[in-house]
Biopython code that builds the backbone (N, CA, C, O; Angstrom):
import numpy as np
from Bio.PDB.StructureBuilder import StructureBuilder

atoms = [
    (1, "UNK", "N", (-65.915, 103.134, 30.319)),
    (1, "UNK", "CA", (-64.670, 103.058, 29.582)),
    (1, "UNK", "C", (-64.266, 101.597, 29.322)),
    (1, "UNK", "O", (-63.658, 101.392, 28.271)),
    (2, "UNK", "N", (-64.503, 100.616, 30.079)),
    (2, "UNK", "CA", (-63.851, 99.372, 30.008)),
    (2, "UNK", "C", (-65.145, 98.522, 29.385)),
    (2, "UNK", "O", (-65.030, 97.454, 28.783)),
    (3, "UNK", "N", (-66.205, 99.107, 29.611)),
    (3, "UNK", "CA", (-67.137, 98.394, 28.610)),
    (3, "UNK", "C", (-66.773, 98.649, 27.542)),
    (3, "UNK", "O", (-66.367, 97.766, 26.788)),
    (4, "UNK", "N", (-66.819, 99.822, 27.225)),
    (4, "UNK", "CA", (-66.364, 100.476, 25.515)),
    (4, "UNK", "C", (-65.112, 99.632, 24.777)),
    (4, "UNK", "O", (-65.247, 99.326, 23.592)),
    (5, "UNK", "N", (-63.956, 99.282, 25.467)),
    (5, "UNK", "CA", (-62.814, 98.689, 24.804)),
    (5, "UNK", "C", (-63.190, 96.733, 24.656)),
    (5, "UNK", "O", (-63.071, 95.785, 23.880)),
    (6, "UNK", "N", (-63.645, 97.068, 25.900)),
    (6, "UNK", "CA", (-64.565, 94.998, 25.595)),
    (6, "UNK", "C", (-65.274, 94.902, 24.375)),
    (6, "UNK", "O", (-64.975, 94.183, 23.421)),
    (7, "UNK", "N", (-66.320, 95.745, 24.478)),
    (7, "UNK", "CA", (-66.921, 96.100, 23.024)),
    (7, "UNK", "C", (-66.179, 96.176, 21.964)),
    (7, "UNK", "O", (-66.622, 95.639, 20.949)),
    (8, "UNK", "N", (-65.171, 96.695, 21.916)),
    (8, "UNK", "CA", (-64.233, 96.799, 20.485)),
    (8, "UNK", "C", (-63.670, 95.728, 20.391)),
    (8, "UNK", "O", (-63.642, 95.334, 19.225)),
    (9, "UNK", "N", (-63.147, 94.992, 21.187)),
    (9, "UNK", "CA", (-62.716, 94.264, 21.307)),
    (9, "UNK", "C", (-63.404, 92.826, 20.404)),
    (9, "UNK", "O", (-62.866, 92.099, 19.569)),
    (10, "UNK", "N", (-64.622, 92.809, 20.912)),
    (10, "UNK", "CA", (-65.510, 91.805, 20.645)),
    (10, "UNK", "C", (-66.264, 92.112, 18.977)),
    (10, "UNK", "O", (-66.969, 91.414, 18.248)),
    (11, "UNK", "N", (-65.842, 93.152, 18.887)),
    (11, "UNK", "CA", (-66.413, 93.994, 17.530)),
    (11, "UNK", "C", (-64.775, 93.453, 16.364)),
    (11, "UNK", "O", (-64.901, 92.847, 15.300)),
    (12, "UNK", "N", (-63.496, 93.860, 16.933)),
    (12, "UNK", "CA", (-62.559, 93.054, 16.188)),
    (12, "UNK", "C", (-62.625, 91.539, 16.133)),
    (12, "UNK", "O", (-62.524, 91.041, 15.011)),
    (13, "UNK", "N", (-62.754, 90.857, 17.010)),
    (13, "UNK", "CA", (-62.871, 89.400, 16.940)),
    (13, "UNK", "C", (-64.169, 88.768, 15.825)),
    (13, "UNK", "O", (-64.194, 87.734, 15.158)),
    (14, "UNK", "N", (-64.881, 89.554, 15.929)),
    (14, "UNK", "CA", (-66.524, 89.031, 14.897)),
    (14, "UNK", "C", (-65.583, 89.419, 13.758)),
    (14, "UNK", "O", (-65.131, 88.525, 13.043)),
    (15, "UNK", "N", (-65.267, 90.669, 13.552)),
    (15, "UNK", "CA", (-64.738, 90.915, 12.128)),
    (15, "UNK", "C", (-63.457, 89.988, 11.728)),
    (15, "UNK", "O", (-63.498, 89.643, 10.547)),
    (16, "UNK", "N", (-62.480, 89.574, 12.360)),
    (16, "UNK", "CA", (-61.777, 88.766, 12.264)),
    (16, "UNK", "C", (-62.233, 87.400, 11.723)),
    (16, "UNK", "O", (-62.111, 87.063, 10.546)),
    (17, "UNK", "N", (-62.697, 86.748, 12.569)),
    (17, "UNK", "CA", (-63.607, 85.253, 12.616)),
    (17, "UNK", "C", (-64.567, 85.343, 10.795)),
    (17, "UNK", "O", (-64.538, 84.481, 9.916)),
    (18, "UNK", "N", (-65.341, 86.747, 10.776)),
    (18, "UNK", "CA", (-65.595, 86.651, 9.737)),
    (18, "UNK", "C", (-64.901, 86.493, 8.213)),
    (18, "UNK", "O", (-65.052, 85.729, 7.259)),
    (19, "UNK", "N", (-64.200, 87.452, 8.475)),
    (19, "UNK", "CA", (-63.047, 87.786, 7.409)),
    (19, "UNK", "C", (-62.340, 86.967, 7.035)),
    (19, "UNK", "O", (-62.137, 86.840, 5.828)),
    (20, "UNK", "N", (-61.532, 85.865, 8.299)),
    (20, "UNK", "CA", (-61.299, 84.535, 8.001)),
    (20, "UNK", "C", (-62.320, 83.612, 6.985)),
    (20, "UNK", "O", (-62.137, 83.191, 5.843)),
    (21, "UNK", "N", (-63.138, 83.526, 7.648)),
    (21, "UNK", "CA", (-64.476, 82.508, 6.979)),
    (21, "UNK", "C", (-64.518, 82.603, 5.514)),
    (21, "UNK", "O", (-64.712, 81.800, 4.602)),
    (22, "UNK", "N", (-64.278, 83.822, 5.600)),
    (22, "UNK", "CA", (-65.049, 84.482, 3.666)),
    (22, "UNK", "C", (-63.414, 83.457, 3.304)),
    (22, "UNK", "O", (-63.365, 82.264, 3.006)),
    (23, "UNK", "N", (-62.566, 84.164, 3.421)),
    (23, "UNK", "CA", (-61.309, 84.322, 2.879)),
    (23, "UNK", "C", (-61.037, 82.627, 2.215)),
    (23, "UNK", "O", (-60.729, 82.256, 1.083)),
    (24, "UNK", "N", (-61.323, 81.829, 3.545)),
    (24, "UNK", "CA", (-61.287, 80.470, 3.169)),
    (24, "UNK", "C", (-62.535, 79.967, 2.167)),
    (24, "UNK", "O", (-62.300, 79.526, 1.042)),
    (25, "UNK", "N", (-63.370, 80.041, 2.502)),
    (25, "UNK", "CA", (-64.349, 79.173, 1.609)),
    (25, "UNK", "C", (-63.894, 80.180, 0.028)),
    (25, "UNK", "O", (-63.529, 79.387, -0.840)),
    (26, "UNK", "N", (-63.858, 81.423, -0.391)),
    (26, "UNK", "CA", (-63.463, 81.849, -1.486)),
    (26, "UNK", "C", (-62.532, 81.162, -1.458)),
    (26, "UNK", "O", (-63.033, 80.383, -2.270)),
    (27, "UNK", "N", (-61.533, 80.693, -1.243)),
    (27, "UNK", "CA", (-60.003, 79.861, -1.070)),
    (27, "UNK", "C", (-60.375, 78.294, -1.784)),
    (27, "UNK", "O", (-59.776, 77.814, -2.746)),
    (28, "UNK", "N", (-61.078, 77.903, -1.328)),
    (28, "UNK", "CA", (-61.844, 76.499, -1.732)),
    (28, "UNK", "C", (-62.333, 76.881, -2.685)),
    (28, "UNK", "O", (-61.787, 76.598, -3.751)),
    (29, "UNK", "N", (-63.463, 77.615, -2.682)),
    (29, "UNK", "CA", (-63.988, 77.512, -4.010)),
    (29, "UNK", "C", (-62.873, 77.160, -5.744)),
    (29, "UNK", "O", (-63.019, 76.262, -6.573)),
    (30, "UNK", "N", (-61.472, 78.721, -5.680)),
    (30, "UNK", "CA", (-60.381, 78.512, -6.525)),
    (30, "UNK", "C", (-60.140, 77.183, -6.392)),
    (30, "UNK", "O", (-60.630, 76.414, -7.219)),
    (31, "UNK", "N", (-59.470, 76.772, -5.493)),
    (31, "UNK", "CA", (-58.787, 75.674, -5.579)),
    (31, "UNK", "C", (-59.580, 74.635, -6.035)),
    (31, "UNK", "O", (-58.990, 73.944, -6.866)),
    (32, "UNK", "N", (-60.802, 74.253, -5.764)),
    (32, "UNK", "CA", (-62.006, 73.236, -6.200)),
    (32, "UNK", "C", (-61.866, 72.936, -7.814)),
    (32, "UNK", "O", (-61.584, 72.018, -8.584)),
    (33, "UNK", "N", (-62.373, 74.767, -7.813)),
    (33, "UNK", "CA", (-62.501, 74.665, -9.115)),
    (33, "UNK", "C", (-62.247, 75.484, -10.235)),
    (33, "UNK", "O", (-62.973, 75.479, -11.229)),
    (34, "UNK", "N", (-61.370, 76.099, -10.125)),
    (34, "UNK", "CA", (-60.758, 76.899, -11.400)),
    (34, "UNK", "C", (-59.088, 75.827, -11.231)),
    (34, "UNK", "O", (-58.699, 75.214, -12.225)),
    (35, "UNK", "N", (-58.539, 75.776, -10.318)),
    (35, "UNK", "CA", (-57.287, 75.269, -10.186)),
    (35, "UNK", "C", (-57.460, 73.856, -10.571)),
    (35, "UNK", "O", (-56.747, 73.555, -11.529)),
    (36, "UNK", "N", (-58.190, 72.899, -10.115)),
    (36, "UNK", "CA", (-58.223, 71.356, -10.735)),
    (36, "UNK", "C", (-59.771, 70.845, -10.734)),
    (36, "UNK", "O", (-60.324, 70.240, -9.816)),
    (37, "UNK", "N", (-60.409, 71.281, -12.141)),
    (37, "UNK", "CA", (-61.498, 70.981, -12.071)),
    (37, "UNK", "C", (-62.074, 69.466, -11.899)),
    (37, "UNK", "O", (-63.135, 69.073, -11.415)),
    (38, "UNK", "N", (-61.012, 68.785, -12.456)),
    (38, "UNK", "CA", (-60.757, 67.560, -12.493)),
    (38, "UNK", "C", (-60.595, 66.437, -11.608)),
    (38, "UNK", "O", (-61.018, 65.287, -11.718)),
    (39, "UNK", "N", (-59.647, 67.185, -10.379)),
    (39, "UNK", "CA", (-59.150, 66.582, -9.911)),
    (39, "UNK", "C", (-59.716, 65.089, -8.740)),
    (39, "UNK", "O", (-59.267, 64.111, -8.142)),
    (40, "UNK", "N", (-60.992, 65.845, -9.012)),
    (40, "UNK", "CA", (-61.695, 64.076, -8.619)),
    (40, "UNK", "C", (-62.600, 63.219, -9.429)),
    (40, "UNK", "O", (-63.654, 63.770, -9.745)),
    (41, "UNK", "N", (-62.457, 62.184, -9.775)),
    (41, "UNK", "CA", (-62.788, 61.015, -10.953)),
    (41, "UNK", "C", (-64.439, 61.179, -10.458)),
    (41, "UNK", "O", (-64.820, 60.424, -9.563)),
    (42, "UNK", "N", (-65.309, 62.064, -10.985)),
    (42, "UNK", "CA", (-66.870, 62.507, -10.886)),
    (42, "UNK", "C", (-66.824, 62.257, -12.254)),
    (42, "UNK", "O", (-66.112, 63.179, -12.652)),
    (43, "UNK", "N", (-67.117, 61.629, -13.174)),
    (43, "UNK", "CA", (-67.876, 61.267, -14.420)),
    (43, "UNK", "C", (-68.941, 61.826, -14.508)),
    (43, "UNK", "O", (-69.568, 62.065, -13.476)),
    (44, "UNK", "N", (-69.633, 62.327, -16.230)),
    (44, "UNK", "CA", (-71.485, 62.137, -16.196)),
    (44, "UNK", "C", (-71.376, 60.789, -16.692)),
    (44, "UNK", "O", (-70.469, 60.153, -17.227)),
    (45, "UNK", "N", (-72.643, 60.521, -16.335)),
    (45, "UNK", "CA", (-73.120, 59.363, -17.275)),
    (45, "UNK", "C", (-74.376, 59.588, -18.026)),
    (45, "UNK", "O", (-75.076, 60.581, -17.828)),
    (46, "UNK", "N", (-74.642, 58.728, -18.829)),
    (46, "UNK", "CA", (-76.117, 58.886, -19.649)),
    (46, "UNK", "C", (-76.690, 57.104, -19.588)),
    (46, "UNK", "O", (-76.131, 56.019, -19.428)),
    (47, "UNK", "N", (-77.924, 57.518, -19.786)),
    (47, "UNK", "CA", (-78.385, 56.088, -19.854)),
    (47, "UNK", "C", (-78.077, 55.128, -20.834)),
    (47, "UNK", "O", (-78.191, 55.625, -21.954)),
    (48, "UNK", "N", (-77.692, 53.814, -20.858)),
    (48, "UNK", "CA", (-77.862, 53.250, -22.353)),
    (48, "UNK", "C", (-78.254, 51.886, -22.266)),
    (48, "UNK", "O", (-78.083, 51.090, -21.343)),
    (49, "UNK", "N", (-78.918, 51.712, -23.594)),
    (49, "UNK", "CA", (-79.881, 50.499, -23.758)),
    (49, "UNK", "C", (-79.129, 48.946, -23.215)),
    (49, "UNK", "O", (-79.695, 48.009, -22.652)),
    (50, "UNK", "N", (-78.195, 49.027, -23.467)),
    (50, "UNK", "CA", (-77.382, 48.110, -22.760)),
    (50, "UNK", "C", (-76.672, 47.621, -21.038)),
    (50, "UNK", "O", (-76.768, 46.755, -20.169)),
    (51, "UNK", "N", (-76.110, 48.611, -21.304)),
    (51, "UNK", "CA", (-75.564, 48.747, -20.177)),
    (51, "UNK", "C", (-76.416, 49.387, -18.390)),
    (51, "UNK", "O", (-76.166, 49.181, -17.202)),
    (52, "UNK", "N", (-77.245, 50.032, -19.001)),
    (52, "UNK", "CA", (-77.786, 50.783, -18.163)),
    (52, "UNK", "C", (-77.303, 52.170, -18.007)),
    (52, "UNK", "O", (-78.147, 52.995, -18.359)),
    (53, "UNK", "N", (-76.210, 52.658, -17.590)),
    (53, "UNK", "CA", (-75.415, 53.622, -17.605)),
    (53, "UNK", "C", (-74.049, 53.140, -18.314)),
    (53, "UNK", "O", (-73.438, 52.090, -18.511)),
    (54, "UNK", "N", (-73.917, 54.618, -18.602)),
    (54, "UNK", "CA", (-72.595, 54.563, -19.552)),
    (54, "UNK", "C", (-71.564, 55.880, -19.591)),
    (54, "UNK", "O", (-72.166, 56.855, -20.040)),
    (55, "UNK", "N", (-70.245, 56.162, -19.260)),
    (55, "UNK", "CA", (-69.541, 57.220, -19.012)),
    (55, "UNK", "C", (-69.563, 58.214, -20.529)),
    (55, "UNK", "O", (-69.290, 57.865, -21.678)),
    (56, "UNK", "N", (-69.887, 59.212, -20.132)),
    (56, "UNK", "CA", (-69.669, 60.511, -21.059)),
    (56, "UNK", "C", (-68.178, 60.269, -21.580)),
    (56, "UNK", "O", (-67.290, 60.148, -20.736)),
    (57, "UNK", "N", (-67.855, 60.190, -23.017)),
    (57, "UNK", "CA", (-66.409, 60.751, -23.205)),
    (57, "UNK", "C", (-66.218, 61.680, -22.870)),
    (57, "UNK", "O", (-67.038, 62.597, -22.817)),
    (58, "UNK", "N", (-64.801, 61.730, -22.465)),
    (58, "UNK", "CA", (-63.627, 62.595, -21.814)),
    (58, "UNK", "C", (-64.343, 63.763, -20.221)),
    (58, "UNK", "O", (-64.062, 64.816, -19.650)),
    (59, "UNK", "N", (-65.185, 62.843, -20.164)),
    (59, "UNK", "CA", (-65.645, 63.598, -18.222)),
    (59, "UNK", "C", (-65.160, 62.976, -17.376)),
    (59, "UNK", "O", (-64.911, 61.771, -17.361)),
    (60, "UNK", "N", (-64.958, 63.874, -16.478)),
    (60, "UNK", "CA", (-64.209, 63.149, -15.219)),
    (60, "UNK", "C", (-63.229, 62.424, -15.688)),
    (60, "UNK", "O", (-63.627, 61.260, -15.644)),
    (61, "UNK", "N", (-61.893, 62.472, -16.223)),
    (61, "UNK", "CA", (-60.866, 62.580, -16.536)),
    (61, "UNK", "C", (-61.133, 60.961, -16.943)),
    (61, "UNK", "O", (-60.303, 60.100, -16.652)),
    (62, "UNK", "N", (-62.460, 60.634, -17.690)),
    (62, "UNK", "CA", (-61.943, 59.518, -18.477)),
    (62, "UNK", "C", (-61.807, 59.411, -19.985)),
    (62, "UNK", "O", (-62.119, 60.553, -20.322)),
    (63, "UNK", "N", (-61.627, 58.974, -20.721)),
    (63, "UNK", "CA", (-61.024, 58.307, -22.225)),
    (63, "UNK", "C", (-62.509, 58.283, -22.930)),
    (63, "UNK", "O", (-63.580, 58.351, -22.328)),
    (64, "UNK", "N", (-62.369, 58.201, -23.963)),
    (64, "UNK", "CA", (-63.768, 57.879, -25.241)),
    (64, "UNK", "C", (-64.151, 56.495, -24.747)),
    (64, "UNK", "O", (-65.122, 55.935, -25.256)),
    (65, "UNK", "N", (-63.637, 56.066, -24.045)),
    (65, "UNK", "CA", (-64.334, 54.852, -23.663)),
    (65, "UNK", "C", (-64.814, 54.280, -22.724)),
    (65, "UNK", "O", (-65.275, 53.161, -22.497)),
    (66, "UNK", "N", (-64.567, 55.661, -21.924)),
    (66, "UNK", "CA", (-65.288, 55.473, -19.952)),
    (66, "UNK", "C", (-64.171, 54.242, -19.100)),
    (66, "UNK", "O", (-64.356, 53.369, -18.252)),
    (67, "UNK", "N", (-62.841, 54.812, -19.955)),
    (67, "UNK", "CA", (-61.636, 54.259, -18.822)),
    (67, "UNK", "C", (-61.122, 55.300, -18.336)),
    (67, "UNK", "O", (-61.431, 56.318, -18.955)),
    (68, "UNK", "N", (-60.277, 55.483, -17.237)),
    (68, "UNK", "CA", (-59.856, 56.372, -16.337)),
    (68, "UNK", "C", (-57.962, 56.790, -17.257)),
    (68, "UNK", "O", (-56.815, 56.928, -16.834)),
    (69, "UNK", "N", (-58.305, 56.815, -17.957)),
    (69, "UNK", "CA", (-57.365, 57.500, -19.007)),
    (69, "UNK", "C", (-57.551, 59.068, -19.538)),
    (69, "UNK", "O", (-58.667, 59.581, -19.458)),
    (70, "UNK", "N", (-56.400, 59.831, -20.097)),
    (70, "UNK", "CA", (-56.295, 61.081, -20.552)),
    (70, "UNK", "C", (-57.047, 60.806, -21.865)),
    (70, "UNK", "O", (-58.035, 61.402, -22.292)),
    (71, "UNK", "N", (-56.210, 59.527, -22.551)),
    (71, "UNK", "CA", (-56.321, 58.926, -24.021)),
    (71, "UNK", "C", (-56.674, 57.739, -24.207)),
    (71, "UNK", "O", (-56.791, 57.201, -23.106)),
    (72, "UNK", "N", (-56.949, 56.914, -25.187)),
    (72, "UNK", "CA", (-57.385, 55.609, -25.557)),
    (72, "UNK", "C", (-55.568, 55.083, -25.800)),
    (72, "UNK", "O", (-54.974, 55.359, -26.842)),
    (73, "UNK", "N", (-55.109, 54.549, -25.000)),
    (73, "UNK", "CA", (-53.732, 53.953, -25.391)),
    (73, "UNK", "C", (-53.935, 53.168, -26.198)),
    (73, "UNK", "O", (-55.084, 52.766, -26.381)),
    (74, "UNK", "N", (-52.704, 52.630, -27.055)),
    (74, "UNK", "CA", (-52.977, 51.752, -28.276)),
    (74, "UNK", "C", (-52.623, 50.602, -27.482)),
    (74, "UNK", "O", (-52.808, 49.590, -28.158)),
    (75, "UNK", "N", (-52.161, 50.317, -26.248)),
    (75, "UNK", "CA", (-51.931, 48.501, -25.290)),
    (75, "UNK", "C", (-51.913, 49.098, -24.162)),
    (75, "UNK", "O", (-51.435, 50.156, -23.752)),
    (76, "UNK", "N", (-52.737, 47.938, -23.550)),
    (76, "UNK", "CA", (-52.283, 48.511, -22.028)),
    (76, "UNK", "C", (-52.055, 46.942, -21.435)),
    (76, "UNK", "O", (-52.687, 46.040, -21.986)),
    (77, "UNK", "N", (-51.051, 46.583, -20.189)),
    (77, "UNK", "CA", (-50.894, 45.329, -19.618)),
    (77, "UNK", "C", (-51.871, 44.651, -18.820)),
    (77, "UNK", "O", (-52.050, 43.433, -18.847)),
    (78, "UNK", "N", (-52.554, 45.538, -18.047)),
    (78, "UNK", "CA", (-53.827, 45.467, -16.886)),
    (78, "UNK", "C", (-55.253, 45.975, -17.008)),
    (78, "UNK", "O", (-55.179, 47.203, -17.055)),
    (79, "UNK", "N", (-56.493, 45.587, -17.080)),
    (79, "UNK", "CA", (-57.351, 46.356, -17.259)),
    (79, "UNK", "C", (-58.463, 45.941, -16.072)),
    (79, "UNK", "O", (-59.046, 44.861, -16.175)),
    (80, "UNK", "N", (-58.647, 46.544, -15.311)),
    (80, "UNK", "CA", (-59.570, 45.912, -13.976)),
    (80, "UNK", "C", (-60.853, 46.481, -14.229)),
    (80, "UNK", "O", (-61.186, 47.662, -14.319)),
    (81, "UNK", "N", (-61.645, 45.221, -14.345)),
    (81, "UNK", "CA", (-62.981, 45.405, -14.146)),
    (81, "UNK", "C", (-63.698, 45.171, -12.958)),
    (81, "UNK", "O", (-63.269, 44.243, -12.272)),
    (82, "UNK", "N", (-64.768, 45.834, -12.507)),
    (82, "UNK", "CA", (-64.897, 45.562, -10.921)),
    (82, "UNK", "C", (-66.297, 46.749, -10.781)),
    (82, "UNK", "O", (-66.716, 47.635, -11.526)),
    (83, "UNK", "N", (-66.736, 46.200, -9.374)),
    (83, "UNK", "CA", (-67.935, 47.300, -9.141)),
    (83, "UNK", "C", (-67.285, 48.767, -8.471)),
    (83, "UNK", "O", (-66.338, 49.362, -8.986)),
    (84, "UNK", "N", (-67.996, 49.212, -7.222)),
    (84, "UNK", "CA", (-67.903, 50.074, -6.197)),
    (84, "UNK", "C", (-66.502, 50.653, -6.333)),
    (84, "UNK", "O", (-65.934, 51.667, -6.738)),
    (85, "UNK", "N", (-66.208, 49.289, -5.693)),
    (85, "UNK", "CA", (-64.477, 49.446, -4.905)),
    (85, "UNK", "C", (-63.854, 49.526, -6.048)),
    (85, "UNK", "O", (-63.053, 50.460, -6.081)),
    (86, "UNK", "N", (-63.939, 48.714, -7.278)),
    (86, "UNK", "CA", (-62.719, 49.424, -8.019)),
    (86, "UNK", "C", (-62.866, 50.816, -9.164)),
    (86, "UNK", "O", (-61.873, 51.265, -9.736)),
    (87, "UNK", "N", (-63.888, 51.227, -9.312)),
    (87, "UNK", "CA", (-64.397, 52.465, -9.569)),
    (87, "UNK", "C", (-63.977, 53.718, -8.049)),
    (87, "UNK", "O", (-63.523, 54.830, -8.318)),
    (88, "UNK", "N", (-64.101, 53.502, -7.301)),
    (88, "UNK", "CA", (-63.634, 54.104, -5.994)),
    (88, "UNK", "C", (-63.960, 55.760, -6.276)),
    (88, "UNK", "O", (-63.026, 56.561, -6.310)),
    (89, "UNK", "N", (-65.218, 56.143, -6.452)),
    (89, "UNK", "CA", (-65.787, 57.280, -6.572)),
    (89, "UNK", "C", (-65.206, 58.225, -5.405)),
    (89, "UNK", "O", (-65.020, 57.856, -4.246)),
    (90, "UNK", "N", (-64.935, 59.597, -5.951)),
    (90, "UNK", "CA", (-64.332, 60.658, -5.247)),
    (90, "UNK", "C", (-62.700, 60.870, -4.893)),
    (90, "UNK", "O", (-62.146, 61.783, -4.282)),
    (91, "UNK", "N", (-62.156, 59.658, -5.523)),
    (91, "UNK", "CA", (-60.604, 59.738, -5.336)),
    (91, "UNK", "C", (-60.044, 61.009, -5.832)),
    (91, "UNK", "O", (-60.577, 61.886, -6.512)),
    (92, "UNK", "N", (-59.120, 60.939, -5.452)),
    (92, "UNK", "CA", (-58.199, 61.875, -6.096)),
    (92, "UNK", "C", (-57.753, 61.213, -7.537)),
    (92, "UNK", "O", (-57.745, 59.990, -7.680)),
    (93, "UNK", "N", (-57.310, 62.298, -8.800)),
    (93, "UNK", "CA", (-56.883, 61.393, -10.161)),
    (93, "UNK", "C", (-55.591, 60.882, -9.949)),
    (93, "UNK", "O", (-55.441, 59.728, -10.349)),
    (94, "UNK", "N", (-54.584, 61.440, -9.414)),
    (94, "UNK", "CA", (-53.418, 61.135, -9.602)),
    (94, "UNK", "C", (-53.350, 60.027, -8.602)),
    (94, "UNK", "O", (-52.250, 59.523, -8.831)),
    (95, "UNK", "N", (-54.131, 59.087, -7.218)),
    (95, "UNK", "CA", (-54.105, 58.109, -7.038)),
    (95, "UNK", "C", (-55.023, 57.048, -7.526)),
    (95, "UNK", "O", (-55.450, 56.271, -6.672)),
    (96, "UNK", "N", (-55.278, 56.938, -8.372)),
    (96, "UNK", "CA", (-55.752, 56.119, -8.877)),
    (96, "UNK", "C", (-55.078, 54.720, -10.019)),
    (96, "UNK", "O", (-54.552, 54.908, -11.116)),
    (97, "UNK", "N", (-55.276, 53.553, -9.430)),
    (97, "UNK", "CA", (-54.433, 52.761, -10.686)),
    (97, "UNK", "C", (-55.383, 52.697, -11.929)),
    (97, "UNK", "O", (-55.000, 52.168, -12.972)),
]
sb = StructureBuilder()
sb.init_structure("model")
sb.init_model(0)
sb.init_chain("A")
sb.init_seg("    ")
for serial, (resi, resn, name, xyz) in enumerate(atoms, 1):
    if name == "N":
        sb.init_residue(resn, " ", resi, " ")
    sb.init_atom(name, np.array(xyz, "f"), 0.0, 1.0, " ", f" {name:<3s}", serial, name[0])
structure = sb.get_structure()
């Protein structure tokens, strides 16, 4: 008898633990990516004769011109050019200057 209820016992907890598991990673997945596909500055790039690489228009939430813009503004005050660190791959968009 007291084996039998340990057993159930241990039979609710697996199903639990599981059920959790699914629940979250399906949870992530939405949120990843139907909710903000965007939401981290991942660009494509393509190769080019110049540059070497060069940003896809409007991927990864940049501009026709592979700036971290919605749009090509007609002025802007600041424009930072820079390697690694100021590209800062995997940010979030909305912190980004």
């Amino acid at each position: 008898m007291l084996l039998g209820k340990i057993k159930s016992v241990l039979i609710n907890l697996l199903l639990l633990i599981i059920s959790t598991s699914l629940m979250l990673l399906v949870s992530e997945f939405i949120i990843r990516q139907i909710l903000e596909p965007v939401d981290y500055s991942r660009p494509d790039a393509n190769k080019d004769e110049i540059l070497g690489l060069k940003i896809d228009p409007y991927s990864g939430g940049h501009d026709a011109w592979g700036f971290r813009n919605l749009f090509v503004p007609k002025q802007v005050d600041i424009v930072a050019i820079g390697d690694s660190f100021t590209l800062y791959h995997a940010t979030r968009h909305g912190r980004l200057y």
